[in-house]
C-alpha positions as CSV (number, residue, x, y, z in Angstrom):
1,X,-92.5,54.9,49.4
2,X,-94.0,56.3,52.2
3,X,-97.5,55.6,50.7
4,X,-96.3,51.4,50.5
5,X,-95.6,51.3,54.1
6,X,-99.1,52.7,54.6
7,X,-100.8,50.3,52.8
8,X,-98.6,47.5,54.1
9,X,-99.3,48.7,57.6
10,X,-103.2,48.7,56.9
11,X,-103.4,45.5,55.4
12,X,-101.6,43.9,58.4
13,X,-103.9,45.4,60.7
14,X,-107.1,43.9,58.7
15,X,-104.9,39.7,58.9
16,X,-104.5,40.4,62.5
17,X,-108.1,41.3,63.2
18,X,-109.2,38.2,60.9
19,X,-106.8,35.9,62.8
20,X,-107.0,36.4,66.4
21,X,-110.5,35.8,67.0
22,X,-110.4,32.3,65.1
23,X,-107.2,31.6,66.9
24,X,-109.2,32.7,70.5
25,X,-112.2,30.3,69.2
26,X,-110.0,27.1,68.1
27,X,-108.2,27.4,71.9
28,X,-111.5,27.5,73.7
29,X,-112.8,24.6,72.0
30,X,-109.4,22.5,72.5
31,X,-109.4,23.4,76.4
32,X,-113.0,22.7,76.2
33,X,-112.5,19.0,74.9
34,X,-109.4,19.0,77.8
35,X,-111.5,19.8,80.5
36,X,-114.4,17.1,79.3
37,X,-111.8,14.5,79.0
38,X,-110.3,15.2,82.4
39,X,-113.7,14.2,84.0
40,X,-113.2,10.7,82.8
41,X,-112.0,8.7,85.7
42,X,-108.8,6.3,84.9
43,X,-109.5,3.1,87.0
44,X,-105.9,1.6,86.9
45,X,-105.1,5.2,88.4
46,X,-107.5,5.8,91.0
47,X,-107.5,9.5,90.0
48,X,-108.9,11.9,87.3
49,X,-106.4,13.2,85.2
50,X,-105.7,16.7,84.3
51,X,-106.1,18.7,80.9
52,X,-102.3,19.1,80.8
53,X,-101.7,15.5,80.5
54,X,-104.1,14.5,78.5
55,X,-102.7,17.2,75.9
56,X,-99.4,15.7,76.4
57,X,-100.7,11.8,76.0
58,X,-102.6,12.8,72.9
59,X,-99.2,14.4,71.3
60,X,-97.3,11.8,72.0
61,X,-100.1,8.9,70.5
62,X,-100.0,10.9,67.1
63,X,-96.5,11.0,67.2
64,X,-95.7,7.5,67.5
65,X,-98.2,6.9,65.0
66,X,-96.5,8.8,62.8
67,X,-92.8,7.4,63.4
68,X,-94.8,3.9,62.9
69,X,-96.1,4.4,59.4
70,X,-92.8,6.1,58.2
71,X,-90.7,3.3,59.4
72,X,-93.6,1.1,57.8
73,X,-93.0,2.8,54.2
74,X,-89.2,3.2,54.4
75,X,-89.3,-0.8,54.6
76,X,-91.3,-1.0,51.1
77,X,-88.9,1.3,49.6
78,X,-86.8,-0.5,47.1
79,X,-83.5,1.7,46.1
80,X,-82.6,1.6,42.5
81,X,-80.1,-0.2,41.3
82,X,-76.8,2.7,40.5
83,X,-76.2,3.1,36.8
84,X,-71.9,2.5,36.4
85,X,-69.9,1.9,33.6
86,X,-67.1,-0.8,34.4
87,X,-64.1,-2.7,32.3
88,X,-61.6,-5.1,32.8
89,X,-58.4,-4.4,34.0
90,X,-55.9,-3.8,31.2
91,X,-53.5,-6.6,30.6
92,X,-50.8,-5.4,28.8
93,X,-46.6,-5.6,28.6
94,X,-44.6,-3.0,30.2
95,X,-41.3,-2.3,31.5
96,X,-40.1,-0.1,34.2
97,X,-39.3,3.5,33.0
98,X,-38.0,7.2,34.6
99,X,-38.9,10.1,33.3
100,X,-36.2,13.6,33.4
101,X,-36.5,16.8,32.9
102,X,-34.1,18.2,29.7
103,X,-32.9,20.7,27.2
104,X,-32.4,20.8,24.1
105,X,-29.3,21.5,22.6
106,X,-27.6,22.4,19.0
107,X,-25.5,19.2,17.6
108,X,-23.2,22.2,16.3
109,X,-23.2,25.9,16.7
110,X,-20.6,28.1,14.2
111,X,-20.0,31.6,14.9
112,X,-19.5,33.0,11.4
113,X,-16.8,35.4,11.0
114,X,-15.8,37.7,8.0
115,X,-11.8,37.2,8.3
116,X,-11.0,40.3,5.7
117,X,-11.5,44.0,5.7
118,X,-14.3,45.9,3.3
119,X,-17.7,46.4,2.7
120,X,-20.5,44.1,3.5
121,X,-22.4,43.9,0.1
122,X,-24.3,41.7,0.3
123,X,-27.0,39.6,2.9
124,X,-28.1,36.0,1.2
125,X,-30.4,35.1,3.7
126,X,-33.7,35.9,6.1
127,X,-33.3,36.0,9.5
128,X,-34.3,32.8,11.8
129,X,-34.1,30.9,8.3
130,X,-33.0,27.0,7.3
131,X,-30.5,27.2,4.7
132,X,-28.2,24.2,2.9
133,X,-25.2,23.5,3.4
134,X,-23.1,26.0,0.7
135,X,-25.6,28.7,0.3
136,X,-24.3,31.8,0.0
137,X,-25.0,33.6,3.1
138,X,-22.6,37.2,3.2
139,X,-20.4,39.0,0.2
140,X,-17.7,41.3,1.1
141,X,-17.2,44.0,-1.4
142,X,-14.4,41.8,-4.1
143,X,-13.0,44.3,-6.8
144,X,-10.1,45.1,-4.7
145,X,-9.2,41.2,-4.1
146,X,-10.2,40.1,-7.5
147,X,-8.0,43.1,-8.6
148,X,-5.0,41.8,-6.4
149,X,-5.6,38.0,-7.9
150,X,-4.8,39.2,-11.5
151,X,-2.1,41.0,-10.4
152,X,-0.6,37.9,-8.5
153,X,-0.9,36.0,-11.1
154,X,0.8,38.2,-13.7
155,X,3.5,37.6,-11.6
156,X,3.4,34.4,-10.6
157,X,3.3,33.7,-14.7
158,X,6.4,35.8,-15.5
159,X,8.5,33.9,-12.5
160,X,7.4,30.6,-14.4
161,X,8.7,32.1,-17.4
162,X,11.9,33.1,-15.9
163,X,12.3,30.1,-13.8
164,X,11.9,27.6,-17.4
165,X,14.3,30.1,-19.2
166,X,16.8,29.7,-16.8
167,X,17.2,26.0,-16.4
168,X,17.4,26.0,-20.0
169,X,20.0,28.5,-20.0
170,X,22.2,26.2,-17.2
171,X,21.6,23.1,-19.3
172,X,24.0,25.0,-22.2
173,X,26.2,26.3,-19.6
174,X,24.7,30.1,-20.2
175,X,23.9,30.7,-16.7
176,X,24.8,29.7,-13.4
177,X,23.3,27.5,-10.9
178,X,22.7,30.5,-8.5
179,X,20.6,32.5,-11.2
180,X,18.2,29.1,-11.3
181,X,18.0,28.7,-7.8
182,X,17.2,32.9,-7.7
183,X,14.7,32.2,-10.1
184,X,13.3,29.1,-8.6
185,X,12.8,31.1,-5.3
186,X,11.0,34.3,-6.6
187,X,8.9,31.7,-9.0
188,X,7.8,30.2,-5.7
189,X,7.2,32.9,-4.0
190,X,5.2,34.1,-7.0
191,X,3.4,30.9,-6.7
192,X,2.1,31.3,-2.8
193,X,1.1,34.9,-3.0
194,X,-1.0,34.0,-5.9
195,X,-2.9,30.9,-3.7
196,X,-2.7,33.5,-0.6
197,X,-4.1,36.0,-2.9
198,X,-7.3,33.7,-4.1
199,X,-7.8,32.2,-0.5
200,X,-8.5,36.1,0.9
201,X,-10.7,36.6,-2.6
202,X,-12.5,33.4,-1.3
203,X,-13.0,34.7,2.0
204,X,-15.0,37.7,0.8
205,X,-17.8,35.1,0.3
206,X,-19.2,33.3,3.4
207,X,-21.2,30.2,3.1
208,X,-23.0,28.0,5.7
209,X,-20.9,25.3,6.6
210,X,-23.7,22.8,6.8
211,X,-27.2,22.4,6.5
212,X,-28.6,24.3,9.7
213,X,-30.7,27.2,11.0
214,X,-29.6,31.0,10.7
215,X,-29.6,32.9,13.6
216,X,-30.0,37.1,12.7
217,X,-27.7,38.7,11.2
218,X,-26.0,41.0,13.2
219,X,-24.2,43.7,11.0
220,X,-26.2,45.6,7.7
221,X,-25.0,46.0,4.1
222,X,-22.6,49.3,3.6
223,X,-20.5,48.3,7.2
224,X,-17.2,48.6,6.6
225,X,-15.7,45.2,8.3
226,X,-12.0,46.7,9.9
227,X,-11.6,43.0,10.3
228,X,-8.8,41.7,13.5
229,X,-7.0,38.6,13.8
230,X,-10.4,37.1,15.4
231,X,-12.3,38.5,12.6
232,X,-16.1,40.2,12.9
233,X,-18.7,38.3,13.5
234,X,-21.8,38.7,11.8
235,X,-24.3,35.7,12.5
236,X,-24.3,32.0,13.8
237,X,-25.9,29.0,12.3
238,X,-26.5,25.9,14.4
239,X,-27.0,22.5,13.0
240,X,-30.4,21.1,14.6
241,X,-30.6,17.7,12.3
242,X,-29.4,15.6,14.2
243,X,-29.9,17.3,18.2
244,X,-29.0,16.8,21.6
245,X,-30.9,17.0,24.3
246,X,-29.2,16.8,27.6
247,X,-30.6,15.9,31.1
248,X,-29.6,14.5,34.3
249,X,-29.9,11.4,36.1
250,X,-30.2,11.9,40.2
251,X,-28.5,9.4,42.6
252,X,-31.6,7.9,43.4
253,X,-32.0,6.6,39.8
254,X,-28.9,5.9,39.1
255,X,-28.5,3.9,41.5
256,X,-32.2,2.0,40.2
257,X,-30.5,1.9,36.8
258,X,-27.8,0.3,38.1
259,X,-29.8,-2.3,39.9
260,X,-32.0,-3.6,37.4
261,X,-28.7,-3.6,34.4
262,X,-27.5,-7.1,33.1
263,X,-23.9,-7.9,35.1
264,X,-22.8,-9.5,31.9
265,X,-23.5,-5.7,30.0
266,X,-20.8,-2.8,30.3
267,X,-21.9,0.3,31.1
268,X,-19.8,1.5,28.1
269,X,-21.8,-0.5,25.6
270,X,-24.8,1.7,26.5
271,X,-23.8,4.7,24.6
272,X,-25.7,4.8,21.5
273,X,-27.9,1.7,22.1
274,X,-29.6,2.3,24.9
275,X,-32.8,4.1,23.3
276,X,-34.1,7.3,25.2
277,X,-37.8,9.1,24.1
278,X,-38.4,12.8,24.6
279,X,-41.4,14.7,24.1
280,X,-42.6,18.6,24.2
281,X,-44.8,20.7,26.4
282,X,-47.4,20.3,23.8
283,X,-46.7,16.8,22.8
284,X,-48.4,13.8,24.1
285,X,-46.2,10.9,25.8
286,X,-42.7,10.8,24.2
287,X,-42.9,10.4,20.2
288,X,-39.0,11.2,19.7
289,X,-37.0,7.9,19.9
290,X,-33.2,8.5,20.1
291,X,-30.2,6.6,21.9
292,X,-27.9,7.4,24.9
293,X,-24.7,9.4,23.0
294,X,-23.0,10.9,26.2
295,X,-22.6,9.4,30.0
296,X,-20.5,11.2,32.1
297,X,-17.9,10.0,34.1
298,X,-18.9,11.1,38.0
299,X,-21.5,12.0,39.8
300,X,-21.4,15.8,40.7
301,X,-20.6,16.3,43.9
302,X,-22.5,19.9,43.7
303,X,-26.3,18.8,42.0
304,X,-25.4,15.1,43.3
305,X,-26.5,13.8,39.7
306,X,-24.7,12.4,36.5
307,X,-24.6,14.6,33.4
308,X,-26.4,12.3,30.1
309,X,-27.4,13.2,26.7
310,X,-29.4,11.4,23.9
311,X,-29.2,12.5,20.4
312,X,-32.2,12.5,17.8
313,X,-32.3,12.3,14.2
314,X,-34.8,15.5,14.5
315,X,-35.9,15.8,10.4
316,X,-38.6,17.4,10.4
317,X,-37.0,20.2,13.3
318,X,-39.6,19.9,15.7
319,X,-37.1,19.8,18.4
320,X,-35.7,23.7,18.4
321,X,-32.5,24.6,20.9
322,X,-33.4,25.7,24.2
323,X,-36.9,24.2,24.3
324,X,-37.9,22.4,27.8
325,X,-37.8,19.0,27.1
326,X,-39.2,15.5,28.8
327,X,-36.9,12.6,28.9
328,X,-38.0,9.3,29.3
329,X,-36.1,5.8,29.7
330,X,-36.8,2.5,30.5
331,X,-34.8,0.0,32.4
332,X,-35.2,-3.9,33.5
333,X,-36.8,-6.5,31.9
334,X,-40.4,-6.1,30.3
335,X,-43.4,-7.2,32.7
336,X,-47.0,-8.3,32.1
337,X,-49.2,-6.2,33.8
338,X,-52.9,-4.9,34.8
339,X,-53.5,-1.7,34.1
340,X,-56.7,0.4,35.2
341,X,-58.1,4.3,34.3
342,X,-55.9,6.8,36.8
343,X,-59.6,8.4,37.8
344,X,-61.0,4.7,38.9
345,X,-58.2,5.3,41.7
346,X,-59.5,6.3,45.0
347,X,-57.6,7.1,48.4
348,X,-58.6,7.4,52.0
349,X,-57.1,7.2,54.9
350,X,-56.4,3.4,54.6
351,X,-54.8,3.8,51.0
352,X,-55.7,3.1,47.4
353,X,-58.8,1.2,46.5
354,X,-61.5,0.9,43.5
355,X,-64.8,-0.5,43.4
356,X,-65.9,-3.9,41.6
357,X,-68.9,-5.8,41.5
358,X,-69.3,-9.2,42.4
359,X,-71.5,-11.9,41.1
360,X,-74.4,-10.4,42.6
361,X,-73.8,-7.1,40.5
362,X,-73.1,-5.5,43.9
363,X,-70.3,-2.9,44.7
364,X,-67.6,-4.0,47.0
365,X,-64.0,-2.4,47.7
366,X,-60.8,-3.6,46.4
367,X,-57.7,-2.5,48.3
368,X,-54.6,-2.1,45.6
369,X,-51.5,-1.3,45.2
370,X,-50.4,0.8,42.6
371,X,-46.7,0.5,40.2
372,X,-45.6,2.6,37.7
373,X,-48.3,5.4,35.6
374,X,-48.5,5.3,32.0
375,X,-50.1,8.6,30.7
376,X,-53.6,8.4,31.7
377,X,-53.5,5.1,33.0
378,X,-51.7,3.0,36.5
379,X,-50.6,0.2,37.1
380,X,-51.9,-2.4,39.8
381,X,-49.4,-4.4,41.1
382,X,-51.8,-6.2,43.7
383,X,-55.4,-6.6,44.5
384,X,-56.7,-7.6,40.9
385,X,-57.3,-9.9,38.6
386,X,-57.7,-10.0,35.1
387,X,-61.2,-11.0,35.4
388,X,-62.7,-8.1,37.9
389,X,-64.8,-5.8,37.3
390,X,-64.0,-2.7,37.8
391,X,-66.5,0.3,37.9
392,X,-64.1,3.5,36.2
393,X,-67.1,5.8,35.7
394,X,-69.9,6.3,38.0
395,X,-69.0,5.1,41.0
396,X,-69.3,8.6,43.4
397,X,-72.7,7.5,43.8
398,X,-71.8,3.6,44.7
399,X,-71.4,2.9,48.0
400,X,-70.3,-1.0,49.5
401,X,-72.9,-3.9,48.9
402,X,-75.0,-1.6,46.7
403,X,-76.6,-2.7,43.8
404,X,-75.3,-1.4,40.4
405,X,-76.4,-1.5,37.0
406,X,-73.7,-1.9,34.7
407,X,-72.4,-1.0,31.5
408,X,-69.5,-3.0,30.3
409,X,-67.2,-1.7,28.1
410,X,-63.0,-2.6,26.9
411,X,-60.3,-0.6,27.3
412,X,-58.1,0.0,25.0
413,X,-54.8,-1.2,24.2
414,X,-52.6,2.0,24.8
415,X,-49.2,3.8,23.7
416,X,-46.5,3.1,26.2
417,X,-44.5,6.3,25.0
């Protein structure tokens, strides 16, 4: 390092001997052409002027010289025409829409309970599964209830027997009426321990209720189920086909639905026509179509908004309980409208404008004002007309009255939900 900075340090040296003596020659000469100059005599002056200011005057001849020929080449200077891609506006038939936030919910959600005692046996299921309505889902260990069917119905058969022998008895006067009537009771009684005896045999098999999607089971085969009189759960199923989804409506547009609703409509006759769309986090627009099922009466006074929900077919299951979901309706009558590319839109200070080009192919500003959005798109509810030109790509580089080169293209016609 040390043997760098010598060699750096020589070098140096050597340049600084070179230059100054050709630096100490080229000022000599220049004061010499100075001092020859001032000897000229000026006769509008009356005076001989000195080297100083004939440096001075010479600097500022070649400068304007220069600022001469620039301005001179700047005017020959033709500025390319700004390559932009522009489009019509969209005319296209809309109506005016909200859009909520929701959740969705289960159309039905069963606790399933085993509602006699003994042994699990038996899990017909995998957790988080869709099963059909009347598929077996848990067994409770039956010897002991198919056990206390036969023996109910031994006896239920001999009190039939009795019961027959004894009216026949009383129709030749060899009984009496209160040996029927004794036998009529215990054949009855026979009867309902038998049914009670098969309904608790029935319960040791559990069996969804309807088509719908398991939740996990919650107890293993081999627990012994001490069953209460609310029973032991062991799972829940939830019907998911149709769904709910449930979502709220804020004064503000309620208030707007209100406004733009047909005086000759009830508000009643909304539930289950009025058609709501929903869509997921990772769904584009709102592909679910569904109707209004629930309104409710009042306004909370403690969110300050009215409690709806929309139900959907939902056969394929996309929509799961608990999932975030988007809510859109629409309200008032349908519209034709011009609609332009979201990223044409600009803003300053003095609000929302795009470029177009006149006839002249030359940029000039459009003040607008914008309606509703529709996904990637805006609506302009003033400041164009179906036949301007608007520039929607290109146009950071485009300034007003500046000459553009376009390239037209259509947009097309899009999915309102």
């Amino acid at each position: 390092m040390k043997e760098l900075l010598t060699k750096a340090q020589a070098m140096l040296t050597k340049l600084w001997n070179f230059l100054l003596p050709l630096w100490s020659s080229l000022l000599t000469r220049w004061n010499a052409f100075l001092e020859k100059l001032s000897t000229i005599n000026v006769p509008f002056l009356n005076k001989k002027l000195s080297p100083r200011t004939i440096g001075i005057a010479i600097l500022v001849f070649f400068a304007i010289i220069v600022l001469v020929c620039l301005k001179s080449c700047g005017k020959n200077i033709v500025q390319a025409p700004v390559p932009v891609t522009t489009a019509l506006p969209l005319s296209q038939e809309i109506r005016s829409f909200a859009t909520f936030d929701g959740v969705v919910d289960p159309y039905l959600t069963v606790n399933l309970d085993a509602r006699v005692k003994g042994y699990l046996t038996k899990i017909g299921f995998a957790d988080g599964s869709m099963v059909k309505k009347g598929d077996l889902l848990f067994v409770i260990e039956q010897d002991t209830y198919i056990q206390d069917v036969k023996l109910k119905q031994a006896i239920y058969t001999e009190a039939k027997l009795e019961y027959n022998r004894q009216k026949s008895l009383l129709k030749e006067n060899a009984t009496s009426q209160a040996a029927v009537d004794k036998a009529l009771s215990q054949y009855q009684q026979s009867e309902a321990n038998l049914t009670l005896a098969k309904i608790n045999l029935g319960y040791t098999e559990i069996r969804a209720p309807f088509d719908g999607l398991m939740g996990r089971h919650l107890l293993d085969v081999g627990t012994y189920l001490d069953t209460t009189s609310k029973g032991v759960q062991l799972s829940t199923i939830q019907q998911i086909s149709p769904i709910y989804v449930y979502f709220s409506l804020n004064e503000r547009d309620f208030l707007k639905f209100e406004k733009n609703q047909d005086p000759n409509t009830e508000r009643k006759s909304e539930v289950n026509t009025l058609p709501i769309y929903a869509g997921l986090q990772s769904e584009t627009g709102f592909p679910h179509e569904g109707v209004l099922d629930y309104a409710a009466n009042l306004i909370s006074t403690d969110t300050g908004s009215l409690q709806l929900r929309a139900i959907f077919k939902n056969e394929n299951y996309q929509l799961i309980p608990g999932l975030y979901a988007r809510v859109m309706a629409e309200y008032g009558p349908t519209r034709q409208a011009l609609l332009v590319p979201m990223t044409a839109v600009m803003t300053d200070q003095v609000g929302n404008y795009v470029f177009v080009l006149d006839e002249a192919k030359r940029a000039q500003r459009a003040d607008i004002t914008l309606g509703q959005r529709f996904q990637q798109n805006v609506e302009v509810a003033k400041g164009l007309t179906p036949n301007s030109q608007v520039v929607i790509n290109g146009f950071i580089n485009l300034s007003v009255n500046q000459l553009a080169s376009p390239t037209q293209v259509t947009l097309e016609a899009m999915k309102l939900r």
